[in-house]
Every structure is written in structure tokens, then in C-alpha cells.
C-alpha angles and dihedrals in degrees: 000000000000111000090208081051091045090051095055099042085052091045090052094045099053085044094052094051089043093055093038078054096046095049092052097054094052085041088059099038094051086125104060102078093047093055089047087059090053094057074060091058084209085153089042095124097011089125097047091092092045107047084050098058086044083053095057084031093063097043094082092045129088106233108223148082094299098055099048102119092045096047080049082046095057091041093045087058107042103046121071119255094260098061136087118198145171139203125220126194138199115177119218086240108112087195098058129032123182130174123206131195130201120190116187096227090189092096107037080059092055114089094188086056086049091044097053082036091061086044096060100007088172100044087102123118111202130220136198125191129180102211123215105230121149088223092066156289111332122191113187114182122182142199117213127187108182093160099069087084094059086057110083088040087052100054090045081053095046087048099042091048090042092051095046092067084056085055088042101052098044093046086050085057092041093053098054094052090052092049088049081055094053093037085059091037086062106047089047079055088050090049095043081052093075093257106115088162082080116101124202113261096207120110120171141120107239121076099283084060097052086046081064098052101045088049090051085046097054090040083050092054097033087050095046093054090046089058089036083062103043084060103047085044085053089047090047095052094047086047092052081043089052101036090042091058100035083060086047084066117049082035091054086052098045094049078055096049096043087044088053096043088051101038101031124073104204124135133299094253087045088053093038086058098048076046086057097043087047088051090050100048088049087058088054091048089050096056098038089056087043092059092050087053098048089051095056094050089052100042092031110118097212117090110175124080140191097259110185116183111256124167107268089237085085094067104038088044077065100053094051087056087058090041093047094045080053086046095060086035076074098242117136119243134167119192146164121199099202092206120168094164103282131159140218138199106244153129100237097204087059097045081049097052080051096050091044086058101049090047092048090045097053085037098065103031104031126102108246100203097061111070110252119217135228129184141168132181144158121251114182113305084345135092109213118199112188125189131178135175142170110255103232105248100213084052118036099162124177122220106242113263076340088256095159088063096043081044082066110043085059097054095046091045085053084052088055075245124138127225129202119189112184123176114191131159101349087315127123122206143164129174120195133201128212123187112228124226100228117207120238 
């Protein structure tokens, strides 16, 4: 289940009991501000008019049996609905007494009277009034209930108080939700501003919550690989100014040899050796320029490349060549191309460049008196080229940053190929995967 669901279904549960709770106290304690009025003794002398009017009323009237609708008549029509009375009479005649009671029977026949009655059943004032009549003594007591009125107001008001604190609660949730949405609002604002340093504010365990975090989380990746790539542009800039200024150099000195070779008579051994300098500065040129190229394939953005189907003889006929310059380098190799007119979708510069880099790189670290292998075979729909020599012990060099490997991962990878470089007891080896184009 949703927890933001959760939240407001728990929210809404606790609200509906407190105001269930509420009502019912007030319910219960419908009493208390009437009594409350009472300690005013606003209805102190409500009855006096009236009591009076019932006293000239009851001059003209016999008081006695015969005259009993007329005396509840007169009582009916001067009292107010919400009030039950009696009458009682005692005739100046000490022969005779007689008593006489007279009940006003309206309201005890009015259910919505009995009803308010049942709901403040002590909200009565009493009254007690001694009459003046020349036909006897006349007590007249009355029971008056001015509050029922208050009662149905009061309920609408109970329930309407008592409502309000459901209003108040949710709109209290609601608000904080809403705040943890602007809050968020505000930091995306923040972010669409330019300033990914900026993390979102917003902690919390519903959904809203897990939106923040999955948003922190993205500005936290995206910001790392903007700085990641403010570094590697910075790298990459100090790398063109060095490299820039280590080719000025050689090709300063071999302007300088092959000036001196063309302007400067001198012997045959004197220009054979400004031959040889010029020589040696090109080969500086060439792998310098092989580095810089190397930098810009690893580091380049761009992954996909314009393959075209060539036979894979092309490119094995390339990698003899390598094998057979190492061969009258004097180092000892031993190798099988295992070729049955396949082909292979490449671009054939960029499988050369990586060629280039595995021979050089066997070239300068391998040890030249243990036989180097090289083997290349063909398992299912792939071309696999393996390669293994021994790492010369008095010079263990390391490539640096070991670019030209990772030169070639990136063209093989370029190429949906696969590389594995293992190094274990002293022993180089790589193995490469090419995927064949099968013929249908």
C-alpha cells in the first residue's frame, strides 16, 4: 500500500474518532451552558406578565368542576408553548374544601416538546405564584423550559465545531504536502537556474519523499559527471599544451639536422649521422603523435563508427607484416592465422592503429629472447587473435596511463568486439574477439 495513501487514511481515521469524540462530549455535556444561563437568571421573572393576565382572566370564572376546560382554556393561551402548569384552589368555605388541579395536557401531547424535553430534561425554571380571587385561595405554579429552544441550534453548532476540526486537521496535512511540493518546486528552480551544486532540501518517507531522493540522487550524478568532466577537459588541455610543446622540439632539431645536411658540406659519416638524428627525432614525432591520437579515441564521446565488410585477409595480411618487421628486429616469434575467407565488419584504419599498439607495445616491453606467440583462430560467428610474451625483467616499463590499451579497448569495443588483458607470473597476454559477418 501506498505510504502517502497510508498517511492520509491514518490521518482521516484518527480525525473522524476525535470529532466522534468531540460531538459526544458536547452531546453529553449539553447541560452545562444552560445551566450556565441560569446562574444569569435571565428568565428570572419571564412568568410575572403572565401570571398576572391568568389572575384577571380567572375573576370572571367559577372555579370549580364545571368550569375545568374553560379554566385549561384560559391556562393553554396565556403561557407560552414551552411551559407546563397547574392550578390549584382552595375555597374560602371552611365547610367545604375542595382542590382542584389543572394540568395543561398541550405539551405532554407534543412529541416534539417530549422530544426537546428528553434532550435537557433539567433545563426547567420553576414559579410559584399565590393569585388574588374572591372565591379563594389560588396557587398557580408553573414549569418553564426556555432553553428548548437553544437545543436544536445547539446540536447544528456541536456538529458544526466539532466538523471544523475534521477541516482543520486534513488542511493541516494537506498543507505540509504541499509545502514538501514547493519545497521541491524550488530546489528544481534552483537546478534549472544553472546551479547543480544545489542539493534538494526535502527528507521524508512517502512518495514525495522518495521523488526527493531520486531527484538528489540524479543532481548528485549529473554534478559529479559535470565536474568529472571539467577535470578530464582540464587534463585534456594540459596534455594538447604538453604534447604541443614536446613536437615543437624534435621538429625544431630535425629542421636543424636536415638544414645542416642540405647547406653544409661536411663528410659522408658526418651527414649519415645528421641522417641518423633526423631519423630519430621523426620516431619521436611518430609516437608522440601516436599518443595524441590515442588520447582523443579514449576520451572521445562519440561510440559508433561507419563499419563496411571487408575479408578478414586484409587485416591478418597486416598483422604478418607486424610479426615479420619484429622478426628482423631479431626477436623470436612463432605464430598460425588460421584464414578460410571470412569477413568482418570494420573499418580497417582503425583495426591497424590497434594493431600498431599491441606490436609496439610487445615490441618495447617484451623479452626478446623467449619466443612470443601469436595465434589466431576462428570459434563459431567470432575471429579470435591471441597473443602472449614474456615482460622483460631489467626493464618493466609501464605505458603511461596505459592509454594505448585502453586505445584499443575502445576501438574494439567500436568494432561490438570484446578484449581480455591478463598479466600473470612475469607473462603478457591479450586475446581479442571479432564478430564475423556469415554469409547467408
Amino acid at each position: 500500500m501506498h505510504k502517502l495513501a497510508t498517511e492520509l487514511f491514518l490521518v482521516s481515521t484518527g480525525t473522524i474518532i476525535l470529532v466522534s469524540s468531540m460531538f459526544a462530549f458536547l452531546f453529553i455535556g449539553r447541560e452545562v451552558p444552560i445551566a450556565f444561563m441560569r446562574e444569569l437568571q435571565i428568565y428570572e421573572h419571564a412568568m410575572d406578565v403572565h401570571a398576572a393576565i391568568i389572575q384577571e382572566k380567572l375573576r370572571n370564572v367559577d372555579l370549580n368542576k364545571r368550569n375545568k376546560t374553560e379554566i385549561e382554556k384560559i391556562l393553554k393561551n396565556s403561557l407560552p408553548n414551552t411551559t407546563y402548569s397547574d392550578l390549584e384552589f382552595i375555597p374560602y368555605n371552611k365547610d367545604k374544601v375542595y382542590g382542584y388541579e389543572y394540568l395543561n395536557q398541550m405539551y405532554e401531547n407534543n412529541d416534539s416538546y417530549n422530544l426537546n424535553l428528553t434532550y435537557a430534561s433539567t433545563a426547567d425554571i420553576n414559579y410559584n405564584y399565590i393569585l388574588e380571587n374572591d372565591q379563594g385561595f389560588v396557587q398557580l405554579r408553573i414549569s418553564y423550559y426556555p432553553y428548548l429552544n437553544y437545543t436544536f441550534p445547539y446540536l447544528i453548532v456541536s456538529v458544526i465545531l466539532s466538523f471544523s476540526y475534521l477541516l482543520i486537521f486534513l488542511q493541516m496535512f494537506m498543507r505540509n504536502k504541499i509545502k514538501a511540493i514547493q519545497t521541491i518546486l524550488k530546489d528544481t528552480s534552483i537546478l534549472a537556474g544553472g546551479d547543480w551544486s544545489h542539493s534538494f532540501q526535502y527528507h521524508g518517507s512517502d512518495e514525495i519523499g522518495q521523488l526527493s531522493d531520486e531527484l538528489r540522487s540524479m543532481q548528485k550524478s549529473f554534478y559529479d559527471n559535470m565536474q568529472n568532466e571539467k577535470i578530464a577537459r582540464k587534463a585534456n588541455q594540459e596534455l594538447i599544451t604538453t604534447l604541443s610543446h614536446d613536437l615543437r622540439t624534435p621538429l625544431t632539431s630535425l629542421l636543424g639536422y636536415l638544414e645542416l645536411i642540405r647547406y653544409r658540406e661536411g663528410s659522408v659519416e658526418m651527414k649519415r649521422e645528421y641522417l641518423d638524428r633526423s631519423l630519430l627525432k621523426v620516431e619521436q614525432i611518430r609516437s608522440l603523435s601516436d599518443k595524441m591520437f590515442e588520447y582523443f579515441l579514449v576520451f572521445e564521446k562519440e561510440e559508433t563508427l561507419n563499419l563496411e565488410v571487408q575479408p578478414l585477409s586484409d587485416l591478418l595480411n597486416y598483422i604478418r607484416e607486424n610479426i615479420e618487421f619484429m622478426q628482423q628486429d631479431d626477436m623470436n616469434i612463432t605464430y598460425t592465422l588460421e584464414d578460410e575467407q571470412y569477413q568482418i565488419a570494420c573499418n580497417i584504419e582503425m583495426l591497424q592503429r590497434a594493431m600498431d599498439n599491441l606490436f609496439s607495445n610487445m615490441h618495447k616491453y617484451a623479452d626478446h629472447s623467449v619466443t612470443a606467440i601469436v595465434r589466431g583462430i576462428c570459434e563459431g560467428n567470432q575471429y579470435q587473435l591471441y597473443m602472449s610474451n614474456q615482460i622483460r625483467i631489467d626493464d618493466e616499463k609501464v605505458e603511461s596511463n596505459r592509454i594505448g590499451l585502453k586505445s584499443v579497448e575502445k576501438i574494439m569495443l567500436m568494432h561490438n568486439g570484446t578484449v581480455n588483458i591478463d598479466i600473470k607470473e612475469n607473462t603478457f597476454t591479450v586475446e581479442l574477439k571479432l564478430p564475423l559477418v556469415i554469409a547467408e
